[in-house]
C-alpha positions in Angstrom: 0.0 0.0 0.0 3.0 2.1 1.0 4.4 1.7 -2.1 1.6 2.4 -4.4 0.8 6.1 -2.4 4.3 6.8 -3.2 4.4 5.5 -7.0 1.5 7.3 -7.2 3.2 10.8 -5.2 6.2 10.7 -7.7 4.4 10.1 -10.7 2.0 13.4 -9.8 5.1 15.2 -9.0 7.0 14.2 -12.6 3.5 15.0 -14.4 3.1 18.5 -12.5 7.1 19.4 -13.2 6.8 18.0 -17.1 3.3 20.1 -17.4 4.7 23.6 -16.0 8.1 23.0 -17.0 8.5 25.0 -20.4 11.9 24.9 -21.9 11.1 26.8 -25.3 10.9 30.0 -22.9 15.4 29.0 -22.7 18.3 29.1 -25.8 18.6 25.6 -27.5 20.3 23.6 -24.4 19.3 25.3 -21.4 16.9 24.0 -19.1 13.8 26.0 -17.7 12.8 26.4 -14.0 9.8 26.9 -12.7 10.9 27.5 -9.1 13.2 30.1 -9.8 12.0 31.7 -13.6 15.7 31.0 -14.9 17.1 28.7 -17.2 19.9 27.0 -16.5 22.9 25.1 -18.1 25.8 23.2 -17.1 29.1 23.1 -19.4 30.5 20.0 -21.2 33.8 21.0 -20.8 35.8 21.3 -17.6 37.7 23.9 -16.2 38.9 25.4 -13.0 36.5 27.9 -10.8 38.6 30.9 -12.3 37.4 30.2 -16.2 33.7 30.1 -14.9 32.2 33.7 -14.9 33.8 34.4 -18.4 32.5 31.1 -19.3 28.8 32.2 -18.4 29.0 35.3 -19.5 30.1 34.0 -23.2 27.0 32.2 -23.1 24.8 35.3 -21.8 24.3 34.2 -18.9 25.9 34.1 -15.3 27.4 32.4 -12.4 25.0 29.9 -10.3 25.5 30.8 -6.6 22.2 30.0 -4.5 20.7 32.5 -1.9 16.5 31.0 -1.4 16.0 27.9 -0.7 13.7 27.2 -3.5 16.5 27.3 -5.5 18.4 25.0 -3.5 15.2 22.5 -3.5 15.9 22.9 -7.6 19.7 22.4 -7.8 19.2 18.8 -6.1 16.6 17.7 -8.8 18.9 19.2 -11.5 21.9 18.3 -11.0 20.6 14.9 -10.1 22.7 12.1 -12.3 25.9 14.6 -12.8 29.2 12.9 -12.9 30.7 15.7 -12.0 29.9 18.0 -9.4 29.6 21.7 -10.9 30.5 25.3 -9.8 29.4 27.1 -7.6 30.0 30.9 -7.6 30.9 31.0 -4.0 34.1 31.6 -2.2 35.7 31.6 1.6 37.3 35.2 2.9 40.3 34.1 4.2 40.3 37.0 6.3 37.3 35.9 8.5 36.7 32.3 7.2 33.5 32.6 5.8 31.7 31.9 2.7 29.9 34.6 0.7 28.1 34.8 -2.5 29.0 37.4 -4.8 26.1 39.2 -3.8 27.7 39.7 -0.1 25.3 36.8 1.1 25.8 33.7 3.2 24.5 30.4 2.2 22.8 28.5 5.1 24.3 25.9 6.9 21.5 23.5 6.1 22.4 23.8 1.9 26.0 22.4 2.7 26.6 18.3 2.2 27.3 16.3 5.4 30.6 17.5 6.8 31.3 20.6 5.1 32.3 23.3 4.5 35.4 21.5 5.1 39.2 22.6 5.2 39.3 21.0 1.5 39.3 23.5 -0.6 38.4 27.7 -0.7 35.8 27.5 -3.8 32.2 25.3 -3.9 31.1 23.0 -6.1 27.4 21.5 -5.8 27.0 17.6 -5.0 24.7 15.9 -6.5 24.4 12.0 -4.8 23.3 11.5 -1.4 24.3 13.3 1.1 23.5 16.1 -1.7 24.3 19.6 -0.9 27.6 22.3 -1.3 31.1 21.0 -1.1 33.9 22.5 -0.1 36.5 22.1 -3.5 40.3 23.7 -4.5 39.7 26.4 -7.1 42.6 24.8 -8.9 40.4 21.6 -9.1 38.9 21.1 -13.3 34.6 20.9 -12.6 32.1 21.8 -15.1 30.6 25.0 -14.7 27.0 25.7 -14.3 25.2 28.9 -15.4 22.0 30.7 -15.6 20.2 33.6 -17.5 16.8 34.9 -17.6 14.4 34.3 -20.3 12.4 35.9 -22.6 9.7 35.8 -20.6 7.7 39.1 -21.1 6.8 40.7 -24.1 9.2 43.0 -25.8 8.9 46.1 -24.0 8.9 48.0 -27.1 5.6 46.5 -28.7 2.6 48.5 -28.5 -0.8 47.1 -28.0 -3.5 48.7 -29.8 -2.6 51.4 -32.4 -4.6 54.6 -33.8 -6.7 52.1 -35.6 -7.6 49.9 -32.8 -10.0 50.4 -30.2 -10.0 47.0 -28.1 -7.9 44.2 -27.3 -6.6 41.8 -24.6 -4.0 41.1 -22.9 -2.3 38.4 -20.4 0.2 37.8 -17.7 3.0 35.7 -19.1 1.9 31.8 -18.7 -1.9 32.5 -18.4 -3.8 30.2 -17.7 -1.6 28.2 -16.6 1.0 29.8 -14.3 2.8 33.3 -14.1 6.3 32.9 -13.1 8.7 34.6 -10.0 11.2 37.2 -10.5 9.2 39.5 -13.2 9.1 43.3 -14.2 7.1 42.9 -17.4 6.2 46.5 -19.3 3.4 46.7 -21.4 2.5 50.0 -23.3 -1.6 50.5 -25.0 -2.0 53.5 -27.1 -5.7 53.8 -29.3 -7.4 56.4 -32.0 -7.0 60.1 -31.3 -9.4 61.3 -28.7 -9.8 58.3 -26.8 -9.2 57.5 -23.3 -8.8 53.8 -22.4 -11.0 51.7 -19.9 -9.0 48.4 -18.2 -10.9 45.5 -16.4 -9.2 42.8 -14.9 -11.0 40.0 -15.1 -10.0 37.1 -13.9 -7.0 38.4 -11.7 -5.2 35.2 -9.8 -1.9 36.4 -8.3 -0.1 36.4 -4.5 -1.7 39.2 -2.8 0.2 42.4 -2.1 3.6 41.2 -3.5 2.8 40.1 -6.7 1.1 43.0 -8.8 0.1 45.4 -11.9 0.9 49.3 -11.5 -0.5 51.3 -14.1 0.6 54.9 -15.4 -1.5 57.1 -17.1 0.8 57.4 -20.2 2.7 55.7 -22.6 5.6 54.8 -19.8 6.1 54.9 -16.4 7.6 58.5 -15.7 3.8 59.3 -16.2 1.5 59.8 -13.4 0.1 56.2 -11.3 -3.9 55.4 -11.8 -2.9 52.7 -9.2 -1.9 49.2 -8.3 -3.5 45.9 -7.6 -1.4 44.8 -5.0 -4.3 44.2 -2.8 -6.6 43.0 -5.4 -9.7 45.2 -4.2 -9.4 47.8 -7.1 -9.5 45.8 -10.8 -10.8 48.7 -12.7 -9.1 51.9 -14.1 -9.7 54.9 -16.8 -6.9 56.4 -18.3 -7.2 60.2 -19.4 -5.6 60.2 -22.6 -4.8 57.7 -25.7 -1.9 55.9 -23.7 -1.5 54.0 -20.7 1.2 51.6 -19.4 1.2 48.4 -16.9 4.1 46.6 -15.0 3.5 43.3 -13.9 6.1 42.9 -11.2 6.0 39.7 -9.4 7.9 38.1 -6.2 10.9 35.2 -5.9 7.9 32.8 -4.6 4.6 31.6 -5.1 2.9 31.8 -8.7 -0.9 31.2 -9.5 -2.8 31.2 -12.7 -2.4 35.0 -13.5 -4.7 37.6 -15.1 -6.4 38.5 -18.2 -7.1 42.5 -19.1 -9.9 43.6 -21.2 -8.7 47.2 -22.4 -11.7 49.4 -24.8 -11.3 52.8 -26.0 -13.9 55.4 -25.0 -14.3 58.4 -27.2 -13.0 61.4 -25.3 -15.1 64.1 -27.3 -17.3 66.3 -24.8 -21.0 65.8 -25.4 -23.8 68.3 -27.1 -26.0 69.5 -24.2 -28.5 71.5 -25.4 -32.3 72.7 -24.2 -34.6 75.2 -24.2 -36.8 75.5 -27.4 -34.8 74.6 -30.0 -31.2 74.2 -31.9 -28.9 72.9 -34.3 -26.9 70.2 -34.0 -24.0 68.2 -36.5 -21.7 65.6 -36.5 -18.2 66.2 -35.4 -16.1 68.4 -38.5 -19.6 68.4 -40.4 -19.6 69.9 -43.5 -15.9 68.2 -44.1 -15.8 64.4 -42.9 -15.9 63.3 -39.2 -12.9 61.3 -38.0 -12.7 58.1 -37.3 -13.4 56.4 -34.3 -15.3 59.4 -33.3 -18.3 58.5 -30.1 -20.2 61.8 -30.2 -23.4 62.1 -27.6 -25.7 64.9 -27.9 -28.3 65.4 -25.4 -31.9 66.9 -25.7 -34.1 68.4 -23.2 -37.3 70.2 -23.3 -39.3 71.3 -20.1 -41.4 68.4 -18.3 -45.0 68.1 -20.4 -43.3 68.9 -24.1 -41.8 66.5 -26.5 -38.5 66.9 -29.4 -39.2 67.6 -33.0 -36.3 66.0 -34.5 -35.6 66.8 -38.0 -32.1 65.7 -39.7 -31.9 66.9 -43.5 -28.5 66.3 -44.4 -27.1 62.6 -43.8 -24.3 60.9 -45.1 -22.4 58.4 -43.7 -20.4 54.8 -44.7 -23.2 52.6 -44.8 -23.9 50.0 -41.5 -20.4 50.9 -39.7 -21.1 54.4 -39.2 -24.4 54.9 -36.9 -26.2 57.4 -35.8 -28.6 56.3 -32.8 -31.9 58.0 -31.3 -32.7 57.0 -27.9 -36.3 58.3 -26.9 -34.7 59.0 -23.4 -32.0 60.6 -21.3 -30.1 57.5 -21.4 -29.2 55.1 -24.0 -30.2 51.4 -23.2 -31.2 49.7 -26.1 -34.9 48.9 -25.6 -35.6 52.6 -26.2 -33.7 53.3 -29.3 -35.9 53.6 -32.1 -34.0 54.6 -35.1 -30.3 53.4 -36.0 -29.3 56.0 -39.0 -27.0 54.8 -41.6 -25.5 55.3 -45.2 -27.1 57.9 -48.1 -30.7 57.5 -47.9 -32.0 58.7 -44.4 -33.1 62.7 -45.2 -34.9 64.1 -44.7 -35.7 62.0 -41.6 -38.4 63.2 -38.9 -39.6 62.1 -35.4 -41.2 63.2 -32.8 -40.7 61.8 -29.2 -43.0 60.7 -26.9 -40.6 62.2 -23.9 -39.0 65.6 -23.0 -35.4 64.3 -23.3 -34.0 62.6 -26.7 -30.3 61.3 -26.6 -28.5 60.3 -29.6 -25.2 58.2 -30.0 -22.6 59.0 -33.4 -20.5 56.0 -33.5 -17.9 55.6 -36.6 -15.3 52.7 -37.3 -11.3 53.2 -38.5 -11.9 53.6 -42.4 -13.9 55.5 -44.9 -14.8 58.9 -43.7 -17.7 61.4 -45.2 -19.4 64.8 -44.1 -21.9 63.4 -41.3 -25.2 64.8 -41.1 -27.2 68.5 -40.1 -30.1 68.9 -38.2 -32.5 70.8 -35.9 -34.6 70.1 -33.1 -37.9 72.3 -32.0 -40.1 72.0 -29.0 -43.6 70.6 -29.2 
């Protein structure tokens, strides 16, 4: 029985680690780890500890030297089957004794093998059979050396989402939905159509609370000022107040979940027509020359409580089912009360007359062909 639940244990735990594991994130060679977001690779040449960092660095990479022990839980599996035991980037000060990463850091006492550190040597290597752990070696002595570089993880921080003829998109955490990964500052820049601002939803968001999180700026980098951050997962909705905005996904050394999807939409940015009294004029944006693109143009009309709109339009022209006007027999705009959607070259002269004091209409154009819109007047009745 004992040895099925553990057949069974270790067969989850190679499925889980061959599942998440994704080595087309590393150069040809290099091995991917989820524990640590790095990939890793160890030399098939030998040499002595002094040859190592120029060694790594040839390759792009660095110098392994471990300082969580996460990573130390992933150097046992890795290096698991080695013949030779591989650098470390670790040294003893002969001046106090002690061992010390490059970074200034001390390993812990637990990641040493049985024994050590010992007198044996004033470099490190990593041993990989039982006891497995750090071992004291001679820097003289010829190991293979082990290195490590971050991959190409996030997008290029260059690419823009969206565009002046785009006015929605998505967009998701690296690994979604299966897993982000540790150790990220991922940039990601939107831009849409001229007088737009841009609307951001969140939706699902699955990260560590507080440590793992998206701050966005409201322009196209991150000198601009902050809308916010969803460290704490209570805010997922933000309005930027221009064409641009920019998000960094920064995420901790532990702890990953399924990540996040954004759902980004452009909103037109053009003030609306308010207008009441007795009567008026009103035109689509640029009219008699052509509207723009991507143009969202409200107008709003109101008459005193008791009288109705005389809507007269008798000058329309507009690309033909992507270009819209909408009447909305109402001071709001849900669809059950629009009762005429305007398109194309045969509309005027058009008449209404509502049955309310207050009619609300909605222009809505796409990104391509352009014409001179429409004229019209309103009375009271």
């Amino acid at each position: 029985m004992l040895a099925t639940l553990l057949t069974s244990f270790l067969f989850f735990v190679s499925t889980f680690s061959d599942v998440t594991a994704d080595n087309s994130l590393c150069p040809s060679g290099w091995s991917f780890s989820n524990e640590t977001s790095y990939c890793y690779i160890v030399s098939d040449r030998y040499m002595p500890f002094s040859e190592t960092s120029s060694y790594c660095q040839s390759l792009g990479g660095t110098q392994v030297f471990i300082s969580l022990s996460y990573e130390f839980t992933f150097m046992k599996t890795f290096t698991q089957g080695l013949f030779a035991q591989p650098w470390l980037s670790i040294t003893r000060d002969p001046t106090d004794n002690k061992w010390y990463n490059p970074d200034g850091t001390t390993p812990f006492i637990s990641w040493w093998s049985t024994g050590e550190p010992s007198l044996n040597g004033d470099c490190a290597t990593f041993k990989s059979t039982d006891p497995q752990g750090m071992k004291a070696t001679p820097c003289w002595s010829i190991q293979p050396a082990m290195c490590k570089q971050m991959p190409a993880i996030c997008p290029d921080p260059k690419k823009i989402y969206g565009g002046q003829y785009t006015r929605s998109g998505n967009i998701t955490s690296p690994g979604y939905p299966v897993q982000y990964y540790n150790n990220l500052d991922c940039l990601y820049t939107i831009t849409s159509p001229n007088k737009t601002y841009i609307t951001l939803t969140f939706n699902p968001y699955l990260v560590e609370g507080y440590v793992d999180y998206v701050l966005i700026y409201d322009g196209p980098d991150t000198t601009y000022p902050s809308l916010g951050s969803t460290s704490s997962a209570l805010k997922l909705e933000y309005e930027s107040t221009n064409n641009s905005v920019t998000l960094k996904f920064h995420t901790d050394r532990s702890i990953t979940n399924k990540g996040w999807l954004l759902k980004w939409n452009a909103k037109s940015n053009t003030p609306p027509v308010i207008q009441s009294g007795n009567g008026g004029n009103f035109t689509s944006p640029n009219y008699p020359n052509d509207y723009d693109s991507y143009t969202e143009q409200m107008f709003y009309l109101t008459v005193a409580d008791g009288f109705q709109v005389n809507v007269t339009i008798d000058d329309f022209l507009t690309e033909n089912r992507f270009d819209v006007l909408e009447v909305y027999d109402n001071y709001t705009i849900p669809g059950v009360n629009m009762i005429a959607n305007l398109t194309g070259d045969s509309i005027a002269p058009w008449n209404w007359l509502s049955q309310s004091s207050h009619v609300t209409m909605r222009f809505r154009t796409d990104g391509s062909v352009q014409k001179r819109g429409f004229h019209g007047y309103w009375t009271i009745q």
